[in-house]
C-alpha positions as CSV (number, residue, x, y, z in Angstrom):
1,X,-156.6,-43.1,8.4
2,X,-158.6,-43.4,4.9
3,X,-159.3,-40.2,3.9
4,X,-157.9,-41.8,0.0
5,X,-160.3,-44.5,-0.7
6,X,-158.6,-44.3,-4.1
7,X,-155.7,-46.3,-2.6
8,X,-155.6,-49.9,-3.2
9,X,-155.2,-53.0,-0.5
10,X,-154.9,-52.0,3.2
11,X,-155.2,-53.9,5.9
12,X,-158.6,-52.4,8.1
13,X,-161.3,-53.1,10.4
14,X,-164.9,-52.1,10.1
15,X,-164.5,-50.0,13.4
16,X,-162.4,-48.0,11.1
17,X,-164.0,-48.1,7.8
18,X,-167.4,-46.8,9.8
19,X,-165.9,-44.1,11.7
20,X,-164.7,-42.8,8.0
21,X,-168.1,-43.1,6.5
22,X,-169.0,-41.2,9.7
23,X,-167.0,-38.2,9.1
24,X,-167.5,-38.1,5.5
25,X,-171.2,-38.5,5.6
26,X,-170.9,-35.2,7.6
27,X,-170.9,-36.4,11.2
28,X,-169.8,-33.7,13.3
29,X,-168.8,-35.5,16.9
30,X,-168.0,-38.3,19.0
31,X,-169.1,-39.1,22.4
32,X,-167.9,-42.4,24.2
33,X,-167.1,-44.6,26.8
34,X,-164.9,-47.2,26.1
35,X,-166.4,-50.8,26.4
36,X,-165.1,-53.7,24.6
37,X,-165.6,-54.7,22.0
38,X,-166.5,-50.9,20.8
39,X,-163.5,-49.8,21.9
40,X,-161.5,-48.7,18.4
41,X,-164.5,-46.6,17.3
42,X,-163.2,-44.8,20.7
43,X,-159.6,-44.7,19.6
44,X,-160.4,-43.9,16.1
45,X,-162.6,-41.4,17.1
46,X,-159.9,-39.3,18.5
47,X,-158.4,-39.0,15.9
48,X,-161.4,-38.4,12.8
49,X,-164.4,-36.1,13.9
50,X,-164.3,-32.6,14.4
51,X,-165.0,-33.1,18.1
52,X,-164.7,-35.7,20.0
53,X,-165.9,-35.8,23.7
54,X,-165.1,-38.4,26.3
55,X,-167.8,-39.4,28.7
56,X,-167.5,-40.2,32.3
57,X,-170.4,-42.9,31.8
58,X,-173.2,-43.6,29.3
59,X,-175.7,-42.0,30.8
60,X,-174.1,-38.6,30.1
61,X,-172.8,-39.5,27.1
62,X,-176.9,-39.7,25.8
63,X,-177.3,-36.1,27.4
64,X,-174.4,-34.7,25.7
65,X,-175.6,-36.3,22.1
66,X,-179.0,-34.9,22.5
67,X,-177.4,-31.1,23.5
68,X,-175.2,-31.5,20.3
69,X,-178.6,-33.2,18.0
70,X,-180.7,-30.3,19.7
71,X,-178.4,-27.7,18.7
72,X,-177.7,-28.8,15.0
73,X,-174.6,-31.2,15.2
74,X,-174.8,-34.7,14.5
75,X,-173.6,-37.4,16.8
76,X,-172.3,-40.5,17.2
77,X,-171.4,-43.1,19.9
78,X,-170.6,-46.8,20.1
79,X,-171.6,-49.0,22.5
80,X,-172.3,-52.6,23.3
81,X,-174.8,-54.2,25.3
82,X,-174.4,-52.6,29.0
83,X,-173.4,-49.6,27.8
84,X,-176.5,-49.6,25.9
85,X,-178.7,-50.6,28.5
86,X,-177.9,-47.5,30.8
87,X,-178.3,-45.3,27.9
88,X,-182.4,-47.1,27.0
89,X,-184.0,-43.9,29.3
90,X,-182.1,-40.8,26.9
91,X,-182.9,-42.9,24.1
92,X,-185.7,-42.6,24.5
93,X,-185.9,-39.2,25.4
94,X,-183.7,-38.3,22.3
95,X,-186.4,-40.9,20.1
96,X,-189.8,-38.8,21.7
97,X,-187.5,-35.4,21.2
98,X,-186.5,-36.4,17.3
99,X,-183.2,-35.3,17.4
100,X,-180.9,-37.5,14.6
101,X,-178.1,-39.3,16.1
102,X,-176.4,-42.5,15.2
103,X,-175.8,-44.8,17.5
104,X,-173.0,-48.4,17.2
105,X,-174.4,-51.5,18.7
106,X,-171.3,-53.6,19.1
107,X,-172.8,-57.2,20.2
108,X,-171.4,-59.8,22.2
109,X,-172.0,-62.7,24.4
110,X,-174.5,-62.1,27.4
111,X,-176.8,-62.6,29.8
112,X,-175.4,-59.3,31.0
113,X,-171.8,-58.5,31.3
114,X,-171.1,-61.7,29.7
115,X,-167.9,-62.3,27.8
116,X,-166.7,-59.0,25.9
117,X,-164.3,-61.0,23.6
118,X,-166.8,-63.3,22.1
119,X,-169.1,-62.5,19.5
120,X,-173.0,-63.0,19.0
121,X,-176.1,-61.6,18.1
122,X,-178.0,-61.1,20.5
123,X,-179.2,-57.7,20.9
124,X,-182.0,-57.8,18.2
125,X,-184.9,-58.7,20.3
126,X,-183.8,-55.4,23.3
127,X,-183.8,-53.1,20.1
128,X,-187.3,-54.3,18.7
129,X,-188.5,-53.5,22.0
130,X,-186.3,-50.8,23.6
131,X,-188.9,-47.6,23.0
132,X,-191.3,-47.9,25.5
133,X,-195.0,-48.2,23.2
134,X,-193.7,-50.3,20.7
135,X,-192.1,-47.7,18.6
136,X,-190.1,-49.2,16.0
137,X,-186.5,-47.7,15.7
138,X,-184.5,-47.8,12.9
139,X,-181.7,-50.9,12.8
140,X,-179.4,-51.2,10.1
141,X,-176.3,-54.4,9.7
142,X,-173.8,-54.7,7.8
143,X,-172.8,-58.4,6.5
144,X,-169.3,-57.4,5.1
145,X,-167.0,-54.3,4.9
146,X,-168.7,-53.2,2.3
147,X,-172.0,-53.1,3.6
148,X,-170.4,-50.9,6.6
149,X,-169.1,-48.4,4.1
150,X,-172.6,-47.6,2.7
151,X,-175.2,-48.4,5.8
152,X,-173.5,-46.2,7.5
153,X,-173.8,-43.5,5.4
154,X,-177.5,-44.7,4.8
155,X,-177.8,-44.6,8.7
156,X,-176.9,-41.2,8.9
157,X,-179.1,-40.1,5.9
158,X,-182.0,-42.0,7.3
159,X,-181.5,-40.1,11.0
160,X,-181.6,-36.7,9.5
161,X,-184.5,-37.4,6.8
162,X,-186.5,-39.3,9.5
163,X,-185.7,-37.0,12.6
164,X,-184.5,-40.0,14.7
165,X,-182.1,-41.8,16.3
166,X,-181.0,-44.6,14.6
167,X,-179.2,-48.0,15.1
168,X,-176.0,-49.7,13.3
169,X,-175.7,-53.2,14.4
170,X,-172.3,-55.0,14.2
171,X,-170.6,-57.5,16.1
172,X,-167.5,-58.3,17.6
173,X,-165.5,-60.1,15.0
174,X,-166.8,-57.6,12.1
175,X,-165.3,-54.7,14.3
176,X,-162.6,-55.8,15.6
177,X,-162.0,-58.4,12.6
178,X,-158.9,-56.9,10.7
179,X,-158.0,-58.1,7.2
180,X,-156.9,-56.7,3.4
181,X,-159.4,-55.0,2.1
182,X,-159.5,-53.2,-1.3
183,X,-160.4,-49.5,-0.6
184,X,-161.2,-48.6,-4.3
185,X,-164.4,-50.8,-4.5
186,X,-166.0,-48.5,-1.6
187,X,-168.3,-45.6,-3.5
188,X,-167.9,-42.2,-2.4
189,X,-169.7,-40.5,0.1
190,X,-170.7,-36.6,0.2
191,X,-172.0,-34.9,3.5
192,X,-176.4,-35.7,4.3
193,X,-178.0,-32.7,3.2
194,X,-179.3,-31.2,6.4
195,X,-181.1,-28.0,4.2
196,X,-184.7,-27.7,4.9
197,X,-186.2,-26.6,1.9
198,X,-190.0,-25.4,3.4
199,X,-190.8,-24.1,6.7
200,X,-194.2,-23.5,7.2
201,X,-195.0,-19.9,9.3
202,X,-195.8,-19.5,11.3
203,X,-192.6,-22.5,12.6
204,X,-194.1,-24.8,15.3
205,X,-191.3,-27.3,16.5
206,X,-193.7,-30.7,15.3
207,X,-195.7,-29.9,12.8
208,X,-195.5,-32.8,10.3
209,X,-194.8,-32.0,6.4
210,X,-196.4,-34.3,3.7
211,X,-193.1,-37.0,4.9
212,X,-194.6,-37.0,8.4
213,X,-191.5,-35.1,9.6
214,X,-190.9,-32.1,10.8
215,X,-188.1,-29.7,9.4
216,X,-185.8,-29.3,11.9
217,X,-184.5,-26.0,13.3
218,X,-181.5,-26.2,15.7
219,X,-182.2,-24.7,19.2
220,X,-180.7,-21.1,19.7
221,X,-181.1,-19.9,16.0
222,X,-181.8,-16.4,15.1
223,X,-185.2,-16.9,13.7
224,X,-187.0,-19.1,15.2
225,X,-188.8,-20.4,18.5
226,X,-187.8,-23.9,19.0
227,X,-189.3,-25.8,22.1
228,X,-188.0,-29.7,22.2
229,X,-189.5,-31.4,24.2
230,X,-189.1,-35.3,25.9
231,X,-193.3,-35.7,27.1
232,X,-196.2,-35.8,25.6
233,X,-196.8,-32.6,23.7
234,X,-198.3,-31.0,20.5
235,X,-197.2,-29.2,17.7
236,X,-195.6,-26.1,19.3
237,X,-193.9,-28.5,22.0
238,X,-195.7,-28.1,24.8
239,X,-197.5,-30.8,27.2
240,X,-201.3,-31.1,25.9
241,X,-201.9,-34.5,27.2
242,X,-205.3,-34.4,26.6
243,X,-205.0,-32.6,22.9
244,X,-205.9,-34.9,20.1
245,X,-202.9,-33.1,18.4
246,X,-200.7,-34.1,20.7
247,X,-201.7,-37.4,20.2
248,X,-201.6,-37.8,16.7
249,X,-198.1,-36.3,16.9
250,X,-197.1,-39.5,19.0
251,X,-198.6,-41.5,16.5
252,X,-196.9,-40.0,13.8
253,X,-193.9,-41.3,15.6
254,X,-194.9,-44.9,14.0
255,X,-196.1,-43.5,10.7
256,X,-193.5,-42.2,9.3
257,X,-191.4,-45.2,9.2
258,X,-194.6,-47.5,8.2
259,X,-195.6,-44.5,5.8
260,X,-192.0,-44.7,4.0
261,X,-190.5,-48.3,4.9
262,X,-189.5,-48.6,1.2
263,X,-187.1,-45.7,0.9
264,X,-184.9,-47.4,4.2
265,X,-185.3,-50.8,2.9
266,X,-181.8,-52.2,2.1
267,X,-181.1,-56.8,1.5
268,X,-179.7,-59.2,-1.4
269,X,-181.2,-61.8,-2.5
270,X,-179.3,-64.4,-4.1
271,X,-182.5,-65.9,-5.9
272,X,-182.2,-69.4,-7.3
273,X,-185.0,-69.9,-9.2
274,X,-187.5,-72.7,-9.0
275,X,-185.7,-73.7,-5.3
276,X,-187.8,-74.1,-2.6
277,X,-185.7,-73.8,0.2
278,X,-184.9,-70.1,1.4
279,X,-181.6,-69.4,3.9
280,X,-182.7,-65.7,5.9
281,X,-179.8,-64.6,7.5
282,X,-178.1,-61.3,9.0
283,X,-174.6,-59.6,9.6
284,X,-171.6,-62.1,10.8
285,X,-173.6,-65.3,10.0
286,X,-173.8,-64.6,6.4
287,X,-170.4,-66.1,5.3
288,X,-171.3,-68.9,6.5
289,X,-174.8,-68.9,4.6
290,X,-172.7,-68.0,1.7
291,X,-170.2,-70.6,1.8
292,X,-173.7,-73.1,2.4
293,X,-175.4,-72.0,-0.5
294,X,-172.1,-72.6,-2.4
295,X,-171.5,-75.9,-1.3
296,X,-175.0,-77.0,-2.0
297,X,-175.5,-75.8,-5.3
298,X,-171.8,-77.1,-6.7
299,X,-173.9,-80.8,-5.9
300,X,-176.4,-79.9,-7.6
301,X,-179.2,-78.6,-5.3
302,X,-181.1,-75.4,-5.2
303,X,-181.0,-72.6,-2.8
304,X,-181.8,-69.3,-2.8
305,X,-180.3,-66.9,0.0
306,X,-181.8,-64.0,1.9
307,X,-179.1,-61.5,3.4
308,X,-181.4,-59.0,5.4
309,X,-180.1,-55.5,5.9
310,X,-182.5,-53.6,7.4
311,X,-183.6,-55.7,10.5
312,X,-185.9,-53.0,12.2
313,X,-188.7,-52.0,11.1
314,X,-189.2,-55.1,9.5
315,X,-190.3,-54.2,5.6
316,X,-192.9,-55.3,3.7
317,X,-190.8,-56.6,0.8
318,X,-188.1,-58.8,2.5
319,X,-191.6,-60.6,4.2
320,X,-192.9,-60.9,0.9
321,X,-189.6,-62.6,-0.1
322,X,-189.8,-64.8,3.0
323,X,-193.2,-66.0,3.1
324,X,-192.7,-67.0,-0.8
325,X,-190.5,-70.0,-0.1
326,X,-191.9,-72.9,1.0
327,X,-189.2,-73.9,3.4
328,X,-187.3,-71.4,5.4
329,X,-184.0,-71.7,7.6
330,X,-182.9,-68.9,9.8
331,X,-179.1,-68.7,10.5
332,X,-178.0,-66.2,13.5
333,X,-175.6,-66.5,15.9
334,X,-177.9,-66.7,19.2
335,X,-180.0,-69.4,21.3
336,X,-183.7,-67.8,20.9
337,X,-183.8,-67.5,17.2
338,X,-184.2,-63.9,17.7
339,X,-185.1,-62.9,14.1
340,X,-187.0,-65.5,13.4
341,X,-189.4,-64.7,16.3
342,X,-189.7,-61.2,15.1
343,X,-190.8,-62.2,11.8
344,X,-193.2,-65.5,12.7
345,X,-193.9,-64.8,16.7
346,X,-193.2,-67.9,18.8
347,X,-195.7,-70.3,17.5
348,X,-193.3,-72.6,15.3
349,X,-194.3,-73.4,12.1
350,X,-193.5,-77.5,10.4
351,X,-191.8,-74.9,7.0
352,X,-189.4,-72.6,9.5
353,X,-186.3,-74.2,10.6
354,X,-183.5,-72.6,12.5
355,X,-179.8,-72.8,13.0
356,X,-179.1,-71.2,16.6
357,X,-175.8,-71.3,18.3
358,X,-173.5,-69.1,20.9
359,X,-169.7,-69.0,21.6
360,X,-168.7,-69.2,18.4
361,X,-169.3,-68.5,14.5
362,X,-171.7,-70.8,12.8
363,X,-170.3,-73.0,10.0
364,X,-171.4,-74.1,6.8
365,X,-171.9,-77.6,8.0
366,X,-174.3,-76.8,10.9
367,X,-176.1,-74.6,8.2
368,X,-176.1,-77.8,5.7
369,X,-177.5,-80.0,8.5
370,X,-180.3,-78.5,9.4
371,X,-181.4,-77.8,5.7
372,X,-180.5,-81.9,4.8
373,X,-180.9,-81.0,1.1
């Protein structure tokens, strides 16, 4: 596998750079079903984490994650869209419990089953939307093999430090995509610190620190009392409907990403100054965006490029960045203009263009089109 980064060119797939950055960020098991086009985080899985555990379907593979989370062990699965969508109720369940675990959204062409061997993103809108309330859920993507290295390692840290579940988006040809890739640019990665440095006494399961999480205690330690619980409930874990505590602790669920959106807030912006015109794009688009912007400003004419990293919650600072350019075009490989409605709703706006396409990559001429610098 890639245990020595130090190594030079090898030829690799982001399936298995990310299971690497899995186990060395200190994941401690796998649980999957094979679907395409997840399927070689499966077989690499096998063969990397301390346990791996093969599920009979994706409904038990959630209840075994949340067993692992509940009792201290961090866990991982890939999916793609169906596979996801039977797993939306423990999601949920693990998101209301707070129990870290990473989770691989491989995307590919729908409605439904679809077609499992082309690409697409369309799976952002479901994940803005998937806990029931509105609750936002962490969603990282990577735009190159680099970016897989270190958002997953980010993903993992952000689960633990956050108490949630969280999201790596990818696609189809990033996954399953292999090509040579230099090993020795990727940084190191050391194990997420899982200490918890304060616990307050006496130990109630969800009581909040000054982060608006609370330390986490594995189920079945020697010390202390630990209820988890999927409902409604307060501090201690138990179902108060009615207690304003136990409503503030759902609240908190909310909070604590709004609170501390800057610390899981990862894009590049290729700024050209003075240009007015802004490309946003995301994941296996921005090559193409890249190659745009290139093309453009070798005649002479000035954009600036926007490669968003952390899709969900959206942050504060890559709006900012948005809503400063007079003339926006979004790039991403689906028919809705997915991100784009997330960030501007679906009034459409004379300044907001959008380059929308399925079945295939976009190109740098369909980008250059639409922006008809």
């Amino acid at each position: 596998m890639l245990e020595n980064i130090e190594q030079n060119k090898v030829l690799t797939d982001a399936s298995l750079l990310i299971t690497e950055a899995c186990v060395q960020s200190g994941a401690d098991a796998f649980i999957g079903y094979p679907i395409t086009p997840s399927n070689r985080f499966y077989a690499y899985g096998t063969k990397r984490y301390p346990l791996f555990l093969a599920g009979p379907d994706e409904i038990t593979v959630l209840q075994w994650m949340a067993g692992l989370a509940s009792a201290g062990k961090f866990p991982v699965t890939a999916t793609a869209f169906p596979g996801f969508a039977l797993m939306l109720e423990g999601f949920n369940m693990a998101y209301m419990m707070e129990l870290p675990m990473m989770f691989i959204l491989t995307q590919r062409l729908g409605p439904s089953t679809g077609s499992a061997t082309t690409g697409a993103q369309g799976d952002l809108s479901l994940l803005n939307g998937c806990i029931s309330g509105g609750y936002p859920v962490p969603v990282f993507c990577p735009s190159n093999f680099e970016d897989a290295w270190v958002l997953t390692e980010k993903s993992i840290q952000t689960a633990i430090e956050f108490r949630t579940p969280v999201v790596l988006l990818t696609s189809k040809e990033m996954v399953m995509t292999q090509k040579s890739f230099d090993l020795s640019v990727l940084p190191k990665i050391k194990p997420v610190d899982r200490s918890q440095n304060h616990i307050e006494l006496p130990y109630k399961t969800y009581r909040s620190n000054d982060n608006f999480v609370p330390p986490f205690i594995p189920v079945g330690n020697d010390n202390y009392q630990v209820r988890i619980n999927s409902s409604t409930h307060d501090n201690e874990g138990l179902i108060r409907k009615g207690n304003p505590e136990s409503l503030a602790n759902t609240k908190r669920l909310k909070e604590k990403f709004e609170k501390r959106i800057d610390e899981i807030t990862f894009y590049e912006l290729d700024e050209d100054k003075g240009s007015e015109h802004l490309i946003v794009t995301y994941g296996i688009s921005t090559e193409a965006a890249r190659d745009t912007v290139f093309n453009l400003r070798a005649t002479g004419k000035k954009v600036s490029l926007l490669i968003v990293k952390t899709l969900l919650p959206v942050p504060k600072k890559i709006l900012d960045i948005i809503t400063s350019y007079k003339n926006i075009t979004f790039v991403e490989e689906n028919i809705s203009g997915q991100y784009e409605k997330i960030i501007y709703g679906t009034i459409s706006k004379d300044h907001v263009n959008s380059v929308n396409k399925i079945g295939s990559l976009i190109s740098p001429t369909e980008i250059e089109k639409e922006l008809a610098l």
